[in-house]
ROROBA-932320 format. One record per residue (C-alpha): residue number from 1; residue in three letters; x, y, z. Coordinates in pm, whole numbers, plus 50000, padded with zeros to 5 digits. Each point is the difference from the previous one (the first is absolute). Layout:
<site NUM; ALA; <X; Y; Z>> ...
END
This chain:
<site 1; UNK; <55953; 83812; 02755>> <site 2; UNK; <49902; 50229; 49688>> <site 3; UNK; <49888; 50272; 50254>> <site 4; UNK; <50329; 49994; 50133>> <site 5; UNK; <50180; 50040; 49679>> <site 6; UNK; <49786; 50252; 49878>> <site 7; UNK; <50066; 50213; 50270>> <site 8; UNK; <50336; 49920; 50007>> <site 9; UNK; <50011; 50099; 49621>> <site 10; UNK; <49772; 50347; 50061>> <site 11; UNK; <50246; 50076; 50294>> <site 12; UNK; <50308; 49966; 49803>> <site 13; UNK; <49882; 50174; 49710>> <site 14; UNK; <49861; 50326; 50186>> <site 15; UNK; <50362; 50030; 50148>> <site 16; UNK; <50185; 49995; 49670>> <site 17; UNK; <50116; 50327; 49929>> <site 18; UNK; <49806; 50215; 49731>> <site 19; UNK; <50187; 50162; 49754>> <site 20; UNK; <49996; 50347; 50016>> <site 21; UNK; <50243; 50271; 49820>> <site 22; UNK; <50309; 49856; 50067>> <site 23; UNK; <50218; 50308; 50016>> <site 24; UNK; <49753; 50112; 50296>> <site 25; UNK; <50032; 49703; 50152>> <site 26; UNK; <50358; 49919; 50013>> <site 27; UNK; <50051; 50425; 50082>> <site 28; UNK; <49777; 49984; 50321>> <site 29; UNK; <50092; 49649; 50106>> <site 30; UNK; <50382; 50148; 49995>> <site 31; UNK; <49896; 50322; 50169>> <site 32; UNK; <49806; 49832; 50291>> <site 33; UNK; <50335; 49805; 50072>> <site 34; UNK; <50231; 50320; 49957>> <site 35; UNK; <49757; 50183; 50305>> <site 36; UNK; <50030; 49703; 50221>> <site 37; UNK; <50263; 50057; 50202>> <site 38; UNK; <50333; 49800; 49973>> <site 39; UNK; <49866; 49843; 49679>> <site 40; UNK; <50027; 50335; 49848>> <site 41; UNK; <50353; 50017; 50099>> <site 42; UNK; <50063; 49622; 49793>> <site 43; UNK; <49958; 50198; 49676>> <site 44; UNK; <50350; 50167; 50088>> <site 45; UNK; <50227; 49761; 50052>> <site 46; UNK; <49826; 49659; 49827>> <site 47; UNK; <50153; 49863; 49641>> <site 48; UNK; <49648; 49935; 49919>> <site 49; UNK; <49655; 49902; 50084>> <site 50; UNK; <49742; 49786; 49901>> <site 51; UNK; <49632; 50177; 50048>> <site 52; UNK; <49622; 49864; 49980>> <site 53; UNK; <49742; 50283; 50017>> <site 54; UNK; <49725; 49723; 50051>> <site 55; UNK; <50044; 49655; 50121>> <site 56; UNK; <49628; 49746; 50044>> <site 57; UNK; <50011; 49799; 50274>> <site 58; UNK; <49700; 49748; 50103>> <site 59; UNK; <49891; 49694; 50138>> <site 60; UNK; <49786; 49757; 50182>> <site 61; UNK; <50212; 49672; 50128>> <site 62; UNK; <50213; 50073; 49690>> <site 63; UNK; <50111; 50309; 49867>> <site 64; UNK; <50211; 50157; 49742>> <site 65; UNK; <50163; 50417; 49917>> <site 66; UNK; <50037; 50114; 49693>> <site 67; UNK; <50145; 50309; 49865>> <site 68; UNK; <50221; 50156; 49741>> <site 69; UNK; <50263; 50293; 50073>> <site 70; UNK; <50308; 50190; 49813>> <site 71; UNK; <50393; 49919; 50068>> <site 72; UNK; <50211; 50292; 50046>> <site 73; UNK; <50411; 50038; 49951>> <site 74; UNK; <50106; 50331; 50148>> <site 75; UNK; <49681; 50194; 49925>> <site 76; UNK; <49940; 49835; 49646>> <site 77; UNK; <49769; 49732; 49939>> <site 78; UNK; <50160; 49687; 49868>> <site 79; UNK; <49713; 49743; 50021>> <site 80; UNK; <49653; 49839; 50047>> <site 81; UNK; <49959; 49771; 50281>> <site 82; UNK; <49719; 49783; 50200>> <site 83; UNK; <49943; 49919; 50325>> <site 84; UNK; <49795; 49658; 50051>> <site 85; UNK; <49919; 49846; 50340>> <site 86; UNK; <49797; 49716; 50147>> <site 87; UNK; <49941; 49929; 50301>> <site 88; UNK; <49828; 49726; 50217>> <site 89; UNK; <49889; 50009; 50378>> <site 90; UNK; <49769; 50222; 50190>> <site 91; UNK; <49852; 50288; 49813>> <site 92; UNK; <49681; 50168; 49878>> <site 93; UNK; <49971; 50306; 49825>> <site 94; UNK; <50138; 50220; 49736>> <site 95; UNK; <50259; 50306; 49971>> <site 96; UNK; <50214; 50250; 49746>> <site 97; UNK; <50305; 50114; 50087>> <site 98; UNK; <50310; 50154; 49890>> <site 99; UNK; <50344; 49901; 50040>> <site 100; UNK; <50358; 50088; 49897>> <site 101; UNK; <50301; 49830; 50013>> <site 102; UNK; <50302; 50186; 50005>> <site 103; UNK; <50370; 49861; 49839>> <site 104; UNK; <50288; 50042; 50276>> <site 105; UNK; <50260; 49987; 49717>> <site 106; UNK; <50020; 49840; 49609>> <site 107; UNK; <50058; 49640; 50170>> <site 108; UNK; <49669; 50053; 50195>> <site 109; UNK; <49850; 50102; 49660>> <site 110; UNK; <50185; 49772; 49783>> <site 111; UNK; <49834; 49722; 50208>> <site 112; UNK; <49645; 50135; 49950>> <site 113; UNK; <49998; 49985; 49662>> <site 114; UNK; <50213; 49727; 49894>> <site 115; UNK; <49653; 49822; 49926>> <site 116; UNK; <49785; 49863; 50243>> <site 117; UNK; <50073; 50122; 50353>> <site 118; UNK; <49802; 49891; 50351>> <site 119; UNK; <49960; 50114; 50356>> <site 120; UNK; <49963; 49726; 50194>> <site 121; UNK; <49685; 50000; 50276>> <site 122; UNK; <50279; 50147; 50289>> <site 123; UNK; <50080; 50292; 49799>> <site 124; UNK; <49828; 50358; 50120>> <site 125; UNK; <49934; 50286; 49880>> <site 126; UNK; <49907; 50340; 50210>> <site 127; UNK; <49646; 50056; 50048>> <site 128; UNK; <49947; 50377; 49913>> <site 129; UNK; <49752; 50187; 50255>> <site 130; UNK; <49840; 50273; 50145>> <site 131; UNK; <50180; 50046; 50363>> <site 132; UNK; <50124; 49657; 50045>> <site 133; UNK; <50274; 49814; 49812>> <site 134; UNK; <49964; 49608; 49937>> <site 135; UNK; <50090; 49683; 49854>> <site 136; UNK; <49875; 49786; 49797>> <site 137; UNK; <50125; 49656; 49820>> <site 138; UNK; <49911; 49916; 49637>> <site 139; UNK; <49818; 49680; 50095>> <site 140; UNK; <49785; 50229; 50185>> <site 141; UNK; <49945; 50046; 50383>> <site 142; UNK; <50004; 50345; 49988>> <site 143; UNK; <50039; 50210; 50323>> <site 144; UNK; <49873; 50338; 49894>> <site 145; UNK; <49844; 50250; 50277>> <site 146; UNK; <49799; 50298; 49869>> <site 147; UNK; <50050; 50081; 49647>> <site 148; UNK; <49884; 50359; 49921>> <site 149; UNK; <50039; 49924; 49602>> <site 150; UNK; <50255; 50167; 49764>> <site 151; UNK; <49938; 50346; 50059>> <site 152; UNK; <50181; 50022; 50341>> <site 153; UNK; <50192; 49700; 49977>> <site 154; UNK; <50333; 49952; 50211>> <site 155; UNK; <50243; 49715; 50064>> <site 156; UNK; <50303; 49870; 50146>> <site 157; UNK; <50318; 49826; 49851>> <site 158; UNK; <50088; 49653; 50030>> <site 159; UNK; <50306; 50032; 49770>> <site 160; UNK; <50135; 49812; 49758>> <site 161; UNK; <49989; 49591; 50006>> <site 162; UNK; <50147; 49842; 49730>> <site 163; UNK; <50066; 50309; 49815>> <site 164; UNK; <49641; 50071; 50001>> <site 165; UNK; <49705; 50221; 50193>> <site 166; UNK; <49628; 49953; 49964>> <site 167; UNK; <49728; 50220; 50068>> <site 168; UNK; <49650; 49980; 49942>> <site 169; UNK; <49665; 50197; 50106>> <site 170; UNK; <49687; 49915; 49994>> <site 171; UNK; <49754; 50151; 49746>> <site 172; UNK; <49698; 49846; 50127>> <site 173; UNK; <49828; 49707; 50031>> <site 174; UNK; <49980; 49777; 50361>> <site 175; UNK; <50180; 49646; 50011>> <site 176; UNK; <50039; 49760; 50317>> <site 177; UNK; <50256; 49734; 49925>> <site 178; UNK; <50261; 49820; 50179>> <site 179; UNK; <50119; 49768; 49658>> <site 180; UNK; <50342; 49926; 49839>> <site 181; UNK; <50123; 50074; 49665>> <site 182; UNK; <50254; 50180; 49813>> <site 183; UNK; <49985; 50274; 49716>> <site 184; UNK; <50191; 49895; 49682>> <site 185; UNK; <50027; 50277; 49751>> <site 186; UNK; <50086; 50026; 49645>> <site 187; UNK; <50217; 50223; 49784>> <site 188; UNK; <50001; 50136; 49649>> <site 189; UNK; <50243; 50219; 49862>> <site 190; UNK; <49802; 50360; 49830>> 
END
């Protein structure tokens, strides 16, 4: 049983995002998602969006994400927020990704950071890849195909639900799971 946790605790902790210049960061994270297709097109006509350069994900029986992103109104940043998830089921392995969540109108965006917010395990977000579009749930279960990395990443749309859009692509990292859980961020006003 200490084995387990061990590894458990070495394979969360080598998925946690590093912190690197942030102003890089948050610039190439948004610049990989303007290229990708019709997520470039969401910066047009979305209120706002919600973006995470580098989210941790790991496991072994249990596993958890982690990551911490920027909240945009109309092109200007307005907050801090978090991104937690655990999850429990099937699943081995360890990945970073990024993800963005884009605002439909203020409701959609009011309702994000009114405090704490949560996507429940059946929402999904749109798996950003290299030739082949997919989808994925945030309790996990992803159905990626070949994923050619950020450089020559492209996608398709599966609109707005809820007032809201995610997309996410995979930085790296290789992750089998078929688990449940939901992501629950934070907010902080700058």
């Amino acid at each position: 049983m200490r084995t387990y946790i061990k590894t458990t605790l070495i394979m969360l902790l080598t998925c946690l995002p590093f912190q690197a210049s942030h102003a890089d960061e948050y610039s190439d994270a948004l610049s990989v998602f303007q290229k990708a297709g019709e997520s470039g097109a969401y910066f047009d006509s979305a209120y706002g969006y919600a973006i995470f350069p580098t989210i941790g994900k790991g496991g072994i029986g249990i596993g958890g994400a982690h990551g911490k992103g920027k909240v945009y109104s109309q092109g200007t940043a307005i907050g801090k927020t978090s991104m937690t998830q655990l999850t429990i089921g099937l699943q081995l392995g360890g990945q970073a990704y990024s993800q963005i969540i884009f605002f439909e109108n203020a409701e959609a965006l009011k309702q994000f950071t009114s405090g704490n917010f949560e996507f429940s395990a059946q929402a999904t977000a749109v798996a950003i890849t290299a030739g082949a579009s997919a989808e994925a749930n945030t309790g996990g279960g992803a159905s990626a195909g070949a994923s050619g990395g950020k450089n020559d990443a492209s996608t398709t749309s599966a609109g707005y639900r809820k007032g809201m859009a995610i997309f996410t692509v995979a930085k790296g990292g290789l992750m089998y799971e078929a688990s449940l859980g939901g992501q629950k961020f934070s907010y902080e006003a700058l």
